[in-house]
C-alpha positions as CSV (number, residue, x, y, z in Angstrom):
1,X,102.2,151.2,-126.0
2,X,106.0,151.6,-125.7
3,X,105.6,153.8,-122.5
4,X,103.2,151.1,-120.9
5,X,106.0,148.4,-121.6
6,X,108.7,150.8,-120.0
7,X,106.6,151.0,-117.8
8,X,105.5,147.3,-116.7
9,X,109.7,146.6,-117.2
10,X,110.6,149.0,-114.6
11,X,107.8,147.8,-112.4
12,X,109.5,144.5,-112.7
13,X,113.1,145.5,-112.1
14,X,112.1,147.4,-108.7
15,X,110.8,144.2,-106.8
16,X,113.3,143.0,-104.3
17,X,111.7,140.1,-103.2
18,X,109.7,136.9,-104.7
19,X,106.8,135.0,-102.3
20,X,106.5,131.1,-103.3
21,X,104.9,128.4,-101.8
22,X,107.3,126.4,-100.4
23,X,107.4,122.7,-102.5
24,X,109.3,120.2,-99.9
25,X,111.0,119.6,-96.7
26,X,114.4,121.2,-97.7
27,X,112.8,124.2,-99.0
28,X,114.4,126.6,-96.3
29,X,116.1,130.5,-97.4
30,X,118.1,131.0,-94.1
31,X,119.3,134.3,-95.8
32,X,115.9,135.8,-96.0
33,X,116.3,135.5,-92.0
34,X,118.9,137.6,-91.7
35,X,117.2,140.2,-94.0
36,X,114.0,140.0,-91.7
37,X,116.3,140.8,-88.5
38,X,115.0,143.9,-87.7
39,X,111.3,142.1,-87.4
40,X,113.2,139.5,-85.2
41,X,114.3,142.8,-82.7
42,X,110.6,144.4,-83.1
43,X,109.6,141.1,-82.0
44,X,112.1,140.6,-79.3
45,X,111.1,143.9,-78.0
46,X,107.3,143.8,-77.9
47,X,107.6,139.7,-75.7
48,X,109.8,141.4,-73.6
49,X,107.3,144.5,-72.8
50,X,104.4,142.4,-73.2
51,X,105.2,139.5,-70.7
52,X,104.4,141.9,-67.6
53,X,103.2,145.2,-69.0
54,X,99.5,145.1,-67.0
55,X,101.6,143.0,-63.8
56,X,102.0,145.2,-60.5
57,X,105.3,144.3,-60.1
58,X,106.3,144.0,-63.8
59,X,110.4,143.1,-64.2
60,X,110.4,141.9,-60.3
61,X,108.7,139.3,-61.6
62,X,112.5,137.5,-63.2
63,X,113.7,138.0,-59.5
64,X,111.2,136.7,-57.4
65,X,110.2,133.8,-59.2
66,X,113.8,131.9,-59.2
67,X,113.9,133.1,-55.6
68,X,111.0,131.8,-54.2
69,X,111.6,128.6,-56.7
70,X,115.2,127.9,-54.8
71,X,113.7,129.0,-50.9
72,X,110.6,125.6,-51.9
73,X,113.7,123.4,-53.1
74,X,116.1,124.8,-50.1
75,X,112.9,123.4,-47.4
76,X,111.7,120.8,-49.3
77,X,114.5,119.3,-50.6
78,X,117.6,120.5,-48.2
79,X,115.7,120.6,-44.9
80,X,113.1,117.9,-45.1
81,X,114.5,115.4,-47.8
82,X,118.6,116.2,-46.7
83,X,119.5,116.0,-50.1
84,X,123.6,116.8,-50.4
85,X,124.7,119.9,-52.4
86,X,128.5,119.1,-52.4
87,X,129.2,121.1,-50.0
88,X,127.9,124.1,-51.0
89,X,125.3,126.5,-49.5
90,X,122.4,125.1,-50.9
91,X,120.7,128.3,-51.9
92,X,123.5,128.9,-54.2
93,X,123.0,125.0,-55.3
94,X,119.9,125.5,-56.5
95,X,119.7,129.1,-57.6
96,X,122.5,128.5,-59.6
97,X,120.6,125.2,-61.3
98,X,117.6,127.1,-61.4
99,X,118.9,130.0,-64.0
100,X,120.0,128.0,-66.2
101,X,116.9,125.8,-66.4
102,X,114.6,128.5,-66.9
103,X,116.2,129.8,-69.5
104,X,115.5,126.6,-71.3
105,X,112.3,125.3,-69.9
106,X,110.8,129.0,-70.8
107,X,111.8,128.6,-74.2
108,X,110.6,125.4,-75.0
109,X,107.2,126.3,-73.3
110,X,107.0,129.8,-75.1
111,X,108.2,128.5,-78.7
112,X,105.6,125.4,-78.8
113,X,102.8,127.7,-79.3
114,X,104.3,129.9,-82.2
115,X,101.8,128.5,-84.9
116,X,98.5,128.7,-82.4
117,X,99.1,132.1,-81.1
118,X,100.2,133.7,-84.2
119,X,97.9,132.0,-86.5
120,X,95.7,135.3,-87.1
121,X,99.1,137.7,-87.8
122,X,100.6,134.6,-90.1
123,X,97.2,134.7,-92.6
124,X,97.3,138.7,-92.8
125,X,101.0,139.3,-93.5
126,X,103.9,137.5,-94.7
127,X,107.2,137.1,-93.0
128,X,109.7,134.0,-92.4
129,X,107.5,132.1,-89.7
130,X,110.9,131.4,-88.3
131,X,111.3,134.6,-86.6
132,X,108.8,134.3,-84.2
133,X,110.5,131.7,-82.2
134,X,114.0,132.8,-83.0
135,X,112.9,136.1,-81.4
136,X,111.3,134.6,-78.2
137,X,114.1,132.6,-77.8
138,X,116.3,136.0,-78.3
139,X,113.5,138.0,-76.1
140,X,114.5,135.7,-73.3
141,X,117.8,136.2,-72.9
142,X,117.2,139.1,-71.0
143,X,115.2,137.3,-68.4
144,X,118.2,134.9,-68.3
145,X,120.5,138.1,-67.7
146,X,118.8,139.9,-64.5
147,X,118.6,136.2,-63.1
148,X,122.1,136.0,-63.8
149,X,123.1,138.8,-61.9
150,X,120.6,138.2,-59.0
151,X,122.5,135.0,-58.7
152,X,125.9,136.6,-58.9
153,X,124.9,139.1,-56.7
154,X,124.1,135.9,-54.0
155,X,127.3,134.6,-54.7
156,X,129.0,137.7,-53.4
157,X,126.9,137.5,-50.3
158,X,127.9,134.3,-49.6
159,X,131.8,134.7,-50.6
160,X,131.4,137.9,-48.0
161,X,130.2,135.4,-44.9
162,X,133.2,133.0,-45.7
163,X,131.0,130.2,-47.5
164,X,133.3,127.9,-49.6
165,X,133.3,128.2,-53.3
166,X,135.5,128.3,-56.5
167,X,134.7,130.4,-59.3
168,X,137.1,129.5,-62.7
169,X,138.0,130.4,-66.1
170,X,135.5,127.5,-67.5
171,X,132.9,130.7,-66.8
172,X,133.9,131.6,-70.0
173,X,132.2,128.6,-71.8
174,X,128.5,130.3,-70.2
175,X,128.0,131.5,-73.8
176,X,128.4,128.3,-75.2
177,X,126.3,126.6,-72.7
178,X,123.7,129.2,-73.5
179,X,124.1,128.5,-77.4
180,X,123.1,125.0,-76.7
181,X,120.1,125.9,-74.3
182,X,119.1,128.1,-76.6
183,X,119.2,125.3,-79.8
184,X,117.4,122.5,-77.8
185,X,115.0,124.7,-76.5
186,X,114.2,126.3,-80.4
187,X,114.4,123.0,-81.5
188,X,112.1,120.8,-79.3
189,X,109.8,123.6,-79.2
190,X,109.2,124.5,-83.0
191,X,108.8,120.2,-83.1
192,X,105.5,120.6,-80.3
193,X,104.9,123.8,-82.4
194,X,104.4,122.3,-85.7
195,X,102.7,118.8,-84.0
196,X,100.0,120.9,-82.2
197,X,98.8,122.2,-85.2
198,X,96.8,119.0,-85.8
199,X,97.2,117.5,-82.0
200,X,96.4,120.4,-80.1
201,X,96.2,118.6,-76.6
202,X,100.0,117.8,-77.1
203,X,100.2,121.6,-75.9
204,X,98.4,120.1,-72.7
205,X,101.3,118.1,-72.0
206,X,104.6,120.4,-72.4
207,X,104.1,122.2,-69.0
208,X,104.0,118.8,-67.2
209,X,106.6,117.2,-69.4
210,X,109.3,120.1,-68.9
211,X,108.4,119.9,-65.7
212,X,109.0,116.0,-65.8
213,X,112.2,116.7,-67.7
214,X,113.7,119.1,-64.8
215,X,113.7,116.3,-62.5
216,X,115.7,114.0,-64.8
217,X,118.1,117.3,-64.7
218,X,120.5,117.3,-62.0
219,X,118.7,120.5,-60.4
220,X,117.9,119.7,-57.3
221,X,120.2,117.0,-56.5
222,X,123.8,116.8,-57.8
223,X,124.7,114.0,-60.3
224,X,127.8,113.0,-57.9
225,X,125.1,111.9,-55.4
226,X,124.3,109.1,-57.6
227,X,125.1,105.5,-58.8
228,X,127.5,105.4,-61.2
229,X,124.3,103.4,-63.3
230,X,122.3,106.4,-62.7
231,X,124.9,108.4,-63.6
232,X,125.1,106.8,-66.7
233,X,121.6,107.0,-68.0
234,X,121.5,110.9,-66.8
235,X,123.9,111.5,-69.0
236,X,121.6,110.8,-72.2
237,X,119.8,114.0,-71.2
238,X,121.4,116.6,-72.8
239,X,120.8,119.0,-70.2
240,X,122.7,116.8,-67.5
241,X,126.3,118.4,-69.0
242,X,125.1,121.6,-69.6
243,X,123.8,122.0,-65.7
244,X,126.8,120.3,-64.5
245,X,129.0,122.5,-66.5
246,X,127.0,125.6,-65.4
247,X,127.6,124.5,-62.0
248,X,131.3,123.6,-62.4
249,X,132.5,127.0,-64.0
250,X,130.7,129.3,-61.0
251,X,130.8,127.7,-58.1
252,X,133.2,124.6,-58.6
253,X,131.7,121.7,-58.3
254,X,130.3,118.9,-60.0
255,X,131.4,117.6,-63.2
256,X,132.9,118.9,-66.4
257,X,133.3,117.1,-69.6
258,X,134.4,118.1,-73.1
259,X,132.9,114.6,-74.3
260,X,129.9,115.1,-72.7
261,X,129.3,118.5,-73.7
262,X,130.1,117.6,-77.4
263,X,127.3,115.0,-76.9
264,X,125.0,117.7,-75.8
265,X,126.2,119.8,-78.8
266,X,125.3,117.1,-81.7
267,X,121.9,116.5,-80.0
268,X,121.2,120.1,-80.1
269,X,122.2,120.2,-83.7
270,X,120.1,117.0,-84.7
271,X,117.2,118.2,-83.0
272,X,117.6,122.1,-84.3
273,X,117.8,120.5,-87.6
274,X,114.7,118.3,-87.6
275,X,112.8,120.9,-85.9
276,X,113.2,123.3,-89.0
277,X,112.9,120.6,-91.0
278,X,109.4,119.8,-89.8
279,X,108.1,123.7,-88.9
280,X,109.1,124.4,-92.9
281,X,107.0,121.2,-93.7
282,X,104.0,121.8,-91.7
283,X,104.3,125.7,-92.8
284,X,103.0,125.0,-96.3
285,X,99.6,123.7,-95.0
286,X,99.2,125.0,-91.6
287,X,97.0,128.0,-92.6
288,X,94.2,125.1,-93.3
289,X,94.4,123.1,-90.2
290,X,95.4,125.8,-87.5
């Protein structure tokens, strides 16, 4: 009997972690996050060679989709509709627009579908739900680095044929400007996450929405080219500094603002916050209605 106690005791002392339903909204163990961040990589790793592994062209794929995205706007919207680009080449315009919001717009598409596609692995195993979008949100960073240097590589090009341009130091703020891409998109996309658990036609609606939401982005049209009114209400999209800034720090024009950009920041904060807040809510009963 005293060896089956010693026993039962040391049985005890070797567990390392304790499962428990979670009880209420602010139920949330960051830390056990950073213990799960070798998951996050394996997870980081297999979106990345998943995405294209049975494609033809595989990788390619991150070039020639922002390419031929900015050669339709460069007809479309430079040839036929004579939209300005401040003076700029317009390839380089909208290529330059069209990295950044791809970074975003494919992590708010890819992170609304966490508790759908992942409902199976979720009952069988448990892990902090919370690294599944953290991961693609990760994963796509390197997306957002080849098109990086496919449009750095274009800005050589042009600087080679004399076009007129003005790289500066505010390229050093591209980190921060990916931080808060990064947050918004994690945010707004663990709030359609956790909704189309019990409205699963809202998933019907993000493609067209972020598609909705690029043209309230200054992509294809720079901000300066409007109203000061305009300008005004573009502004409450969050996006419209971080673009602008983008745009500012490579090539040198539109706008820069630290005000603006701290707007963007406290949005991304607010809506990162409720976002968990509402993904650790809906992860107590999701397992039921999923």
């Amino acid at each position: 009997m005293k060896e089956a106690a010693n026993t039962k005791i040391q049985v005890e002392d070797d567990y390392t972690m304790t499962i428990r339903p979670k009880r209420h909204w602010f139920d949330i163990n960051l830390k056990e996050l950073w213990t799960y961040r070798d998951l996050v990589m394996l997870f980081v790793r297999r979106d990345f060679v998943s995405k294209y592994k049975q494609t033809i062209l595989g990788p390619l794929w991150f070039i020639i989709q922002p390419l031929l995205t900015t050669l339709m706007f460069t007809v479309v919207f430079g040839n036929i509709a004579k939209i300005p680009t401040d003076g700029l080449p317009p390839v380089l315009f909208y290529m330059a627009g069209i990295t950044a919001w791809n970074y975003f717009s494919v992590g708010i598409t890819s992170t609304s579908t966490t508790f759908v596609q992942n409902a199976n692995l979720f009952g069988k195993v448990y892990f902090p739900r919370l690294t599944m979008p953290i991961s693609v949100i990760i994963s796509n960073l390197i997306q957002f680095g080849i098109q990086f240097v496919f449009l750095i590589a274009f800005m050589v090009f042009y600087w080679l044929t004399g076009a007129e341009f003005s790289p500066n130091l505010y390229i050093l703020l591209i980190p921060i400007l990916l931080i808060l891409m990064a947050g918004l998109a994690l945010g707004f996309g663990i709030i359609i996450s956790s909704l189309t658990v019990k409205y699963r036609d809202l998933a019907l609606l993000v493609a067209f929405g972020v598609q909705l939401w690029m043209y309230a982005t200054p992509i294809v049209y720079p901000l300066s080219s409007l109203s000061e009114k305009y300008q005004l209400i573009l502004m409450a999209n969050p996006l419209t500094s971080v673009i602008e800034t983008f745009r500012f720090a490579l090539l040198g024009v539109g706008t820069f603002s630290p005000l603006n950009l701290l707007y963007s920041f406290g949005f991304m904060i607010f809506t990162l916050i409720g976002g968990v807040l509402l993904f650790n809510k809906i992860e107590q009963s999701f397992m039921d209605t999923v």
